[in-house]
N, C-alpha and C positions, 0 to 999 in steps of 0.2 A: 435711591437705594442701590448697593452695588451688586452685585451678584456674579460669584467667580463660578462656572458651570462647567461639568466634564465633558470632553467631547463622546456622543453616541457613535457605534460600531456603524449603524447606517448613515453615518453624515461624511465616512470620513470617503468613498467612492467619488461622492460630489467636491468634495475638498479636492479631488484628485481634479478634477474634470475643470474646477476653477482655477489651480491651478497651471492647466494648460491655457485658459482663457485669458489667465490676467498675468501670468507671468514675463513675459516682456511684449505689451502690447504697442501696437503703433500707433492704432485711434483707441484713447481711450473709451468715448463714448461710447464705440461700435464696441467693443471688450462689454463696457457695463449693458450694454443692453441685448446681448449674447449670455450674462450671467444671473439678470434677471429673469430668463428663462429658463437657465439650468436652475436658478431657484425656484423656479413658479411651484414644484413638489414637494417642496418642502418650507418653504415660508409662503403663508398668508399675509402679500402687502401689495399694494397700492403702486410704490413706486420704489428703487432704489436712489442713492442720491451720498456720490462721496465727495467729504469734506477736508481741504489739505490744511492745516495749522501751519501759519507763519508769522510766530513770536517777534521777531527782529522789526516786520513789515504791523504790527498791529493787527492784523486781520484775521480772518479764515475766509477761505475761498472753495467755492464751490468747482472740484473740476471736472463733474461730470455726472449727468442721471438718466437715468433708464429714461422718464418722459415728464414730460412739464417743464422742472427748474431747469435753466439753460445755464450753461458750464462758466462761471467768469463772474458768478452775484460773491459779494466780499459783504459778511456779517459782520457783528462787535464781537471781538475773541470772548468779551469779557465773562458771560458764561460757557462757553467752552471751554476755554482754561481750566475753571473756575471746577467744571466734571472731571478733567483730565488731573486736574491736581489729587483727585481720591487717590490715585492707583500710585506707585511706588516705582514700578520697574516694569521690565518687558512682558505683562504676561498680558495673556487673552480673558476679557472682561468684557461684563454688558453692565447698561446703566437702564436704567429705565428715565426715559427722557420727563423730566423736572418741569416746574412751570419755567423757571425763567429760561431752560435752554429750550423748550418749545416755542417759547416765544420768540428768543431768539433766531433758530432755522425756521421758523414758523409751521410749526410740524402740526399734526392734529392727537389729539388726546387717545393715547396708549401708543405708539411708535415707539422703536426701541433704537435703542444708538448702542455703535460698536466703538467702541474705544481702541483706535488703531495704535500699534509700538513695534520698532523696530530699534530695540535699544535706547529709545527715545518719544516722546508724543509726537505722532507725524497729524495724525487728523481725528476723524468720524464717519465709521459706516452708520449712514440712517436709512432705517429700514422704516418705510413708512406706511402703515395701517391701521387695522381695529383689532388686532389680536395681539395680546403678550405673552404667547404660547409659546412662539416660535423662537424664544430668546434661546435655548439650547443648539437647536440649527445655527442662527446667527455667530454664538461661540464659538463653533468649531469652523468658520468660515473668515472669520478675522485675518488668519496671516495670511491668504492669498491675497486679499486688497491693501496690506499694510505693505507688502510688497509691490503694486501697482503703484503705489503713491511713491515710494523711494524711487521706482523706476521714470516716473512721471518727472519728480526733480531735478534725478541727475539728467534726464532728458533737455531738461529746461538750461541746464546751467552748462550743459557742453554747447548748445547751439548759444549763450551767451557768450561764451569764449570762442566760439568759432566764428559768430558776427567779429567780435573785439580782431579774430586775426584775420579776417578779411578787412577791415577797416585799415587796416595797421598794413597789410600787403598790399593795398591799392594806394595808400599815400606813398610807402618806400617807391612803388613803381613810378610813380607822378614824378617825384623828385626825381629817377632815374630815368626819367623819359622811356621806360620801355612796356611792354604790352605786355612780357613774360620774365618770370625768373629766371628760366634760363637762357641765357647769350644764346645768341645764332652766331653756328659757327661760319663767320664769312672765308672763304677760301675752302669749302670744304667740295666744293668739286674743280678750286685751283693748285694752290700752291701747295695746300694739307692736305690734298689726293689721298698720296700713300698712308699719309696718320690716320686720316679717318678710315683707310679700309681695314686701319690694323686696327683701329678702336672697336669696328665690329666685328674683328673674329674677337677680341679678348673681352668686350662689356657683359657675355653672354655667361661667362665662368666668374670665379671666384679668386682669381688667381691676382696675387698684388702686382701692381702697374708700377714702372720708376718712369717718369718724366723728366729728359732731359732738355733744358733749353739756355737761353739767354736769358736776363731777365726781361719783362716785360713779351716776351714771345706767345703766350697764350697757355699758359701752363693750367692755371686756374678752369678756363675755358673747357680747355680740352678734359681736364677731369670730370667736369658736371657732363662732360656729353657721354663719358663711361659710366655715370653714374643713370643717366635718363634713358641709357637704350640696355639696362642691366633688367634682370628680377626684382632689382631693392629700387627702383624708383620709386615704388611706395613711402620707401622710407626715408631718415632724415641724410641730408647730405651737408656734414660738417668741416669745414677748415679750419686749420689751425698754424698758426705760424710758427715755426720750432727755433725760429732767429728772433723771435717777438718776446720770449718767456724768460724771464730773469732765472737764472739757475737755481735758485733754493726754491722757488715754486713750479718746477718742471713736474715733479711726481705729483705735485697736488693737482695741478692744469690737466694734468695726463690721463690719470688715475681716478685722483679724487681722495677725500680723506674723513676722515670719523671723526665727532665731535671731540674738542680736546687734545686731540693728535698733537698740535702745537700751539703754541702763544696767539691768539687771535681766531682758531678754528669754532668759533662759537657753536659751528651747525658742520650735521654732517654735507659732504658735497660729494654731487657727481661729477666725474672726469670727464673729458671726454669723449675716450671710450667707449662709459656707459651711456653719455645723451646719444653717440650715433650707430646705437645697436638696432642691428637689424636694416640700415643701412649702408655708406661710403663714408672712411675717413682719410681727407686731405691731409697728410702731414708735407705742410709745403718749407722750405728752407731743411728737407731733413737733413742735411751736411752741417748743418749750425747744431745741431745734436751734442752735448756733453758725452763721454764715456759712456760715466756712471749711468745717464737716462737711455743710452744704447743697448745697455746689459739688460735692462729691465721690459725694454720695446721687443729684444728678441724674445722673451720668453710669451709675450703677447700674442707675438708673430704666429711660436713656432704652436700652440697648443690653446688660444682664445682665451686664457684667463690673466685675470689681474686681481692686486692687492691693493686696495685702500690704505694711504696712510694710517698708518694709528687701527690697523683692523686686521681681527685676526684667520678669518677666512677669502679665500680666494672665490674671486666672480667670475662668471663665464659669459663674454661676450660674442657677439655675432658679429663681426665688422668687415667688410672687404676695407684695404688700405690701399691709398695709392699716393705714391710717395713722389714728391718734384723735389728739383733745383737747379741751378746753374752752376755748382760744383761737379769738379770731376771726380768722384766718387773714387772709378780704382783706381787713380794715382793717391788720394786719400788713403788708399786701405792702403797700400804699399809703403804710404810713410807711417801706417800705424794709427792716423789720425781717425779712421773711421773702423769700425769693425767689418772681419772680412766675412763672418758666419751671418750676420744682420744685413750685410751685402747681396750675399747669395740669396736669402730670403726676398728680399724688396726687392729684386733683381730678376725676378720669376720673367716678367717679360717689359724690358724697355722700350721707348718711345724715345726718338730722338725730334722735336720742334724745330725745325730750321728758321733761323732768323730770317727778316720780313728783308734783309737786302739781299735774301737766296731766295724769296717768293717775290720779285716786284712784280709780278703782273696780278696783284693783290690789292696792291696798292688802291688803284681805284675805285672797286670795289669796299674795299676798309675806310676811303678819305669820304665815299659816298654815304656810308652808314655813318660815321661817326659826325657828318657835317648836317645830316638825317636830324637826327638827335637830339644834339647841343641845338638845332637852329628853333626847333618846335620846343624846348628849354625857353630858349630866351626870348623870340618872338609868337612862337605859336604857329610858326611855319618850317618847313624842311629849306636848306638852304643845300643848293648841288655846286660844288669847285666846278671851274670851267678847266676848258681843255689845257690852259697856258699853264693855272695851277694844281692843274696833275702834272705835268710835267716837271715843275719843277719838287715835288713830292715824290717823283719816281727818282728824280739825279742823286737825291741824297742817301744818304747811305744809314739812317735811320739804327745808331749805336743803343739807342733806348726799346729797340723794336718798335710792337704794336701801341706802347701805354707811352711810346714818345707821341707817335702820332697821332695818338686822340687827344694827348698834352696841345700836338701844334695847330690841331684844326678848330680845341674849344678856342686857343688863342686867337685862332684869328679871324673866329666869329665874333668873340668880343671886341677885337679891334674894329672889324665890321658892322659894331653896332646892333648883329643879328640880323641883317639883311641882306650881307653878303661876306663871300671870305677875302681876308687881307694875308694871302698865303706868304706871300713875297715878305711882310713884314714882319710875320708870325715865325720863318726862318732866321729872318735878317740875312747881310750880306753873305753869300754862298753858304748860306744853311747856318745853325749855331754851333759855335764852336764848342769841344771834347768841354768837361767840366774841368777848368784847373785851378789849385789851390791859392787864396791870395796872399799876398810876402807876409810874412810876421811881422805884428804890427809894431811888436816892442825895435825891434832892428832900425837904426840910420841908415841912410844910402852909404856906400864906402866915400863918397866926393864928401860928403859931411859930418867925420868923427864927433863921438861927443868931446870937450874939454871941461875936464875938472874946473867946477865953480861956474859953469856956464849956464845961464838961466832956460830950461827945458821949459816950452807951455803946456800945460791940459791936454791942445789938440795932439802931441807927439805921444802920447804914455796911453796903452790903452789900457782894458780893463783885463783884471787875469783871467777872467775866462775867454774873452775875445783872443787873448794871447795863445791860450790851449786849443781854443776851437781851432783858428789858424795854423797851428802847427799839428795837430790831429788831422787836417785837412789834407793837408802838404802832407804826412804822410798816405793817407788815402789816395790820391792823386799817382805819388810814387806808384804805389804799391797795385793804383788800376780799382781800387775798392776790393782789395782782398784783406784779412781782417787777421787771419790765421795760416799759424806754416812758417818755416824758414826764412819765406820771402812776403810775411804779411806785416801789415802795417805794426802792428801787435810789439815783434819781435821787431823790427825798426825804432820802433818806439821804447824797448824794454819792461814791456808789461804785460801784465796776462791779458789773454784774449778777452776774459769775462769784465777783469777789469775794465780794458779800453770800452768794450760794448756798453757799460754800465757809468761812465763817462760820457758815451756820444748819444745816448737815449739824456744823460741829463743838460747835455749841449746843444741836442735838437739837430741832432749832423745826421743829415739822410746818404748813407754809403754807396746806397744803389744810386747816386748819381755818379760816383767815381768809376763804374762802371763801364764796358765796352772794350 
């Protein structure tokens, strides 16, 4: 039998009082059996004893009681359901417990059950005794434990997701052989002295960083160490590549967009912006920046808000930026190619990374760590270069910087088998040569014109994209791997910049080798 009861003027001080108790508890037991006290005056029972409903799992689960039932017994839902199916919607209701759901919780004859709802059937407060007097008290005491149980779930289900990303950040670590997320900065009391002393007057403010380097110099690096010695280390620290993002998806990658917004937008999405609110956002390659995504980054800049595609009010994010590349920016603004108002802003205070053939007394230290690494990688052991090959890892003049030489020291643990380094090999003869383009394959030597009617084999005709990549190469090569501008590969080639880039993403041409 159901009975919907009004709450009394004396019950609701105790509602208050359970409220404090059960309102976001840490042990729940120690809660419940603090609130079987605050009830000892006003209900006559035996024991308290709450029950969580979970339809998906079949069961109901006992998570905790004043004394006796121990927290973790799993009944048959089937009458508890069976109760829970009278009620309609969220209100507060007592049942008087039935044979079959006494039987069920194995209650004793007259106990009363609270039928917990928080928008939905979460559980059972069983109130267990000889008296069904008390069903009015019990009424008006419902949503403080219907609340304990919500709290009890979501409890359950973040330390679920938080096991799942400690799972998930101890295998990426394994795979990267490293202890922490963040890199240790090597050189930081050699060759990056000056940088790291500038990184601690500036990690401490708010003010956006421009990173200038070469590529491969540690730009990355150096920004997680402004990001770790800031205020927002708590928070998320995102990169993003601004040379990686096809141009008609810049504002959605950015920004983010509303369901609908365009052909394929199924769902709405966050930018990235909004995932690194309240954190550091990397915009690395920002010189590969279109115009149009310029115009829209300044106003981000200059006042923290942004527009969702396809959305009609503006968001207010939190973000420190810090912005790299190996562009020269104000020769950039100067031909127009970059903006000079989005300059000045990302330009608050630069860093300039000097490449790793202006730090060589780094070197050993950096061929230490990264030969560290790769060797507990492949053997399970640290593997240390000797003296002959440091030496020959200082003569070179290392055009790729830091990300050549962990290139040359994983090579020449593999050629080592993991047990030692093949430096000498891993160079080849006086170090490897600049990357240069190979001849076009469609071309004859001049010593051997073609002649009309003359039988060509297979092996001489390549294929036409072999023939593009080659000649896109050859110009990269010209051009040193510069893409845009007067004198980039682009305009050598006669083509838009977005075009060519959208061409060698589907050619597989890595530009930062033309590099140095």
């Amino acid at each position: 039998m159901v009975q919907v009861l009004p709450m009394a003027r004396s019950h609701m001080s105790l509602e208050l009082e359970l409220w404090r108790t059960l309102g976001s508890p840490t042990d729940l037991d120690a809660a419940l059996v603090r609130a079987s006290a605050q009830l000892g005056g006003a209900l006559a029972h035996e024991r308290l004893s709450l029950w969580a409903l979970e339809p998906a799992q079949e069961r109901v689960v006992c998570l905790a009681a004043s004394h006796g039932e121990a927290p973790g017994v799993v009944r048959s839902p089937a009458a508890v359901e069976a109760a829970l199916a009278r009620f309609e919607g969220p209100r507060v209701s007592v049942v008087e417990a039935d044979g079959a759901l006494a039987r069920a919780l194995e209650l004793t004859a007259g106990a009363l059950v609270g039928a917990l709802f928080l928008e939905r059937p979460l559980g059972l407060l069983v109130v267990d005794g000889p008296r069904a007097t008390d069903a009015p008290a019990l009424s008006a005491l419902l949503a403080p434990f219907a609340s304990a149980i919500a709290h009890a779930r979501r409890e359950a289900d973040l330390a679920l997701l938080r096991d799942a990303a400690e799972a998930d950040n101890r295998a990426l670590l394994s795979r990267l052989s490293r202890h922490a997320i963040v890199e240790t900065v090597v050189g930081e009391h050699g060759g990056l002295r000056e940088v790291m002393q500038r990184v601690g007057q500036v990690a401490g403010t708010d003010a956006p960083v421009l990173l200038l380097g070469e590529t491969g110099s540690g730009k990355e690096v150096v920004a997680r160490a402004i990001h770790e010695r800031s205020s927002r280390r708590a928070g998320p620290m995102v990169r993003v590549n601004c040379g990686a993002i096809a141009p008609e998806l810049i504002d959605s990658e950015l920004f983010g967009h509303e369901r609908g917004s365009f052909t394929g937008a199924v769902g709405a999405r966050r930018g990235w912006f909004e995932r690194a609110h309240g954190g550091t956002l990397l915009l690395d390659e920002i010189g590969e920046l279109p115009a149009a995504a310029q115009v829209r980054l300044l106003r981000v800049v200059q006042d923290g808000t942004l527009q969702r595609v396809g959305a009609e009010r503006a968001i207010h994010v939190d973000v420190r930026i810090v912005a790299a590349t190996h562009r020269d920016l104000h020769r950039m603004v100067e031909r127009g190619a970059f903006r000079e108002d989005l300059w000045y802003r990302l330009s608050v205070f630069p860093l300039r990374l000097p490449p790793l053939r202006e730090r060589r007394e780094d070197i050993p230290l950096l061929s230490q760590h990264f030969a560290a690494r790769v060797g507990e990688r492949l053997s399970g052991k640290p593997i240390l270069p000797t003296a002959e090959e440091l030496s020959l890892l200082i003569a070179y003049d290392w055009p790729g910087n830091v990300r050549e030489l962990a290139a040359v020291i994983e090579r020449a643990a593999i050629l080592g088998q993991g047990k030692r380094l093949e430096v000498a090999a891993a160079l080849g003869a006086g170090g490897p040569a600049r990357p240069s383009a190979p001849p076009l394959a469609l071309e004859r030597p001049r010593s051997a014109p073609v002649t009309p009617g003359a039988p060509v084999t297979a092996d001489e005709i390549a294929t036409l994209d072999d023939a593009i990549r080659a000649h896109v190469e050859r110009a990269l090569a010209t051009t040193r791997g510069v893409i845009e501008g007067p004198r980039g590969a682009a305009a050598r080639l006669g083509v838009n910049p977005h075009t060519l880039r959208a061409k060698m993403r589907k050619l597989r041409i890595d530009w930062s080798r033309f590099r140095g």
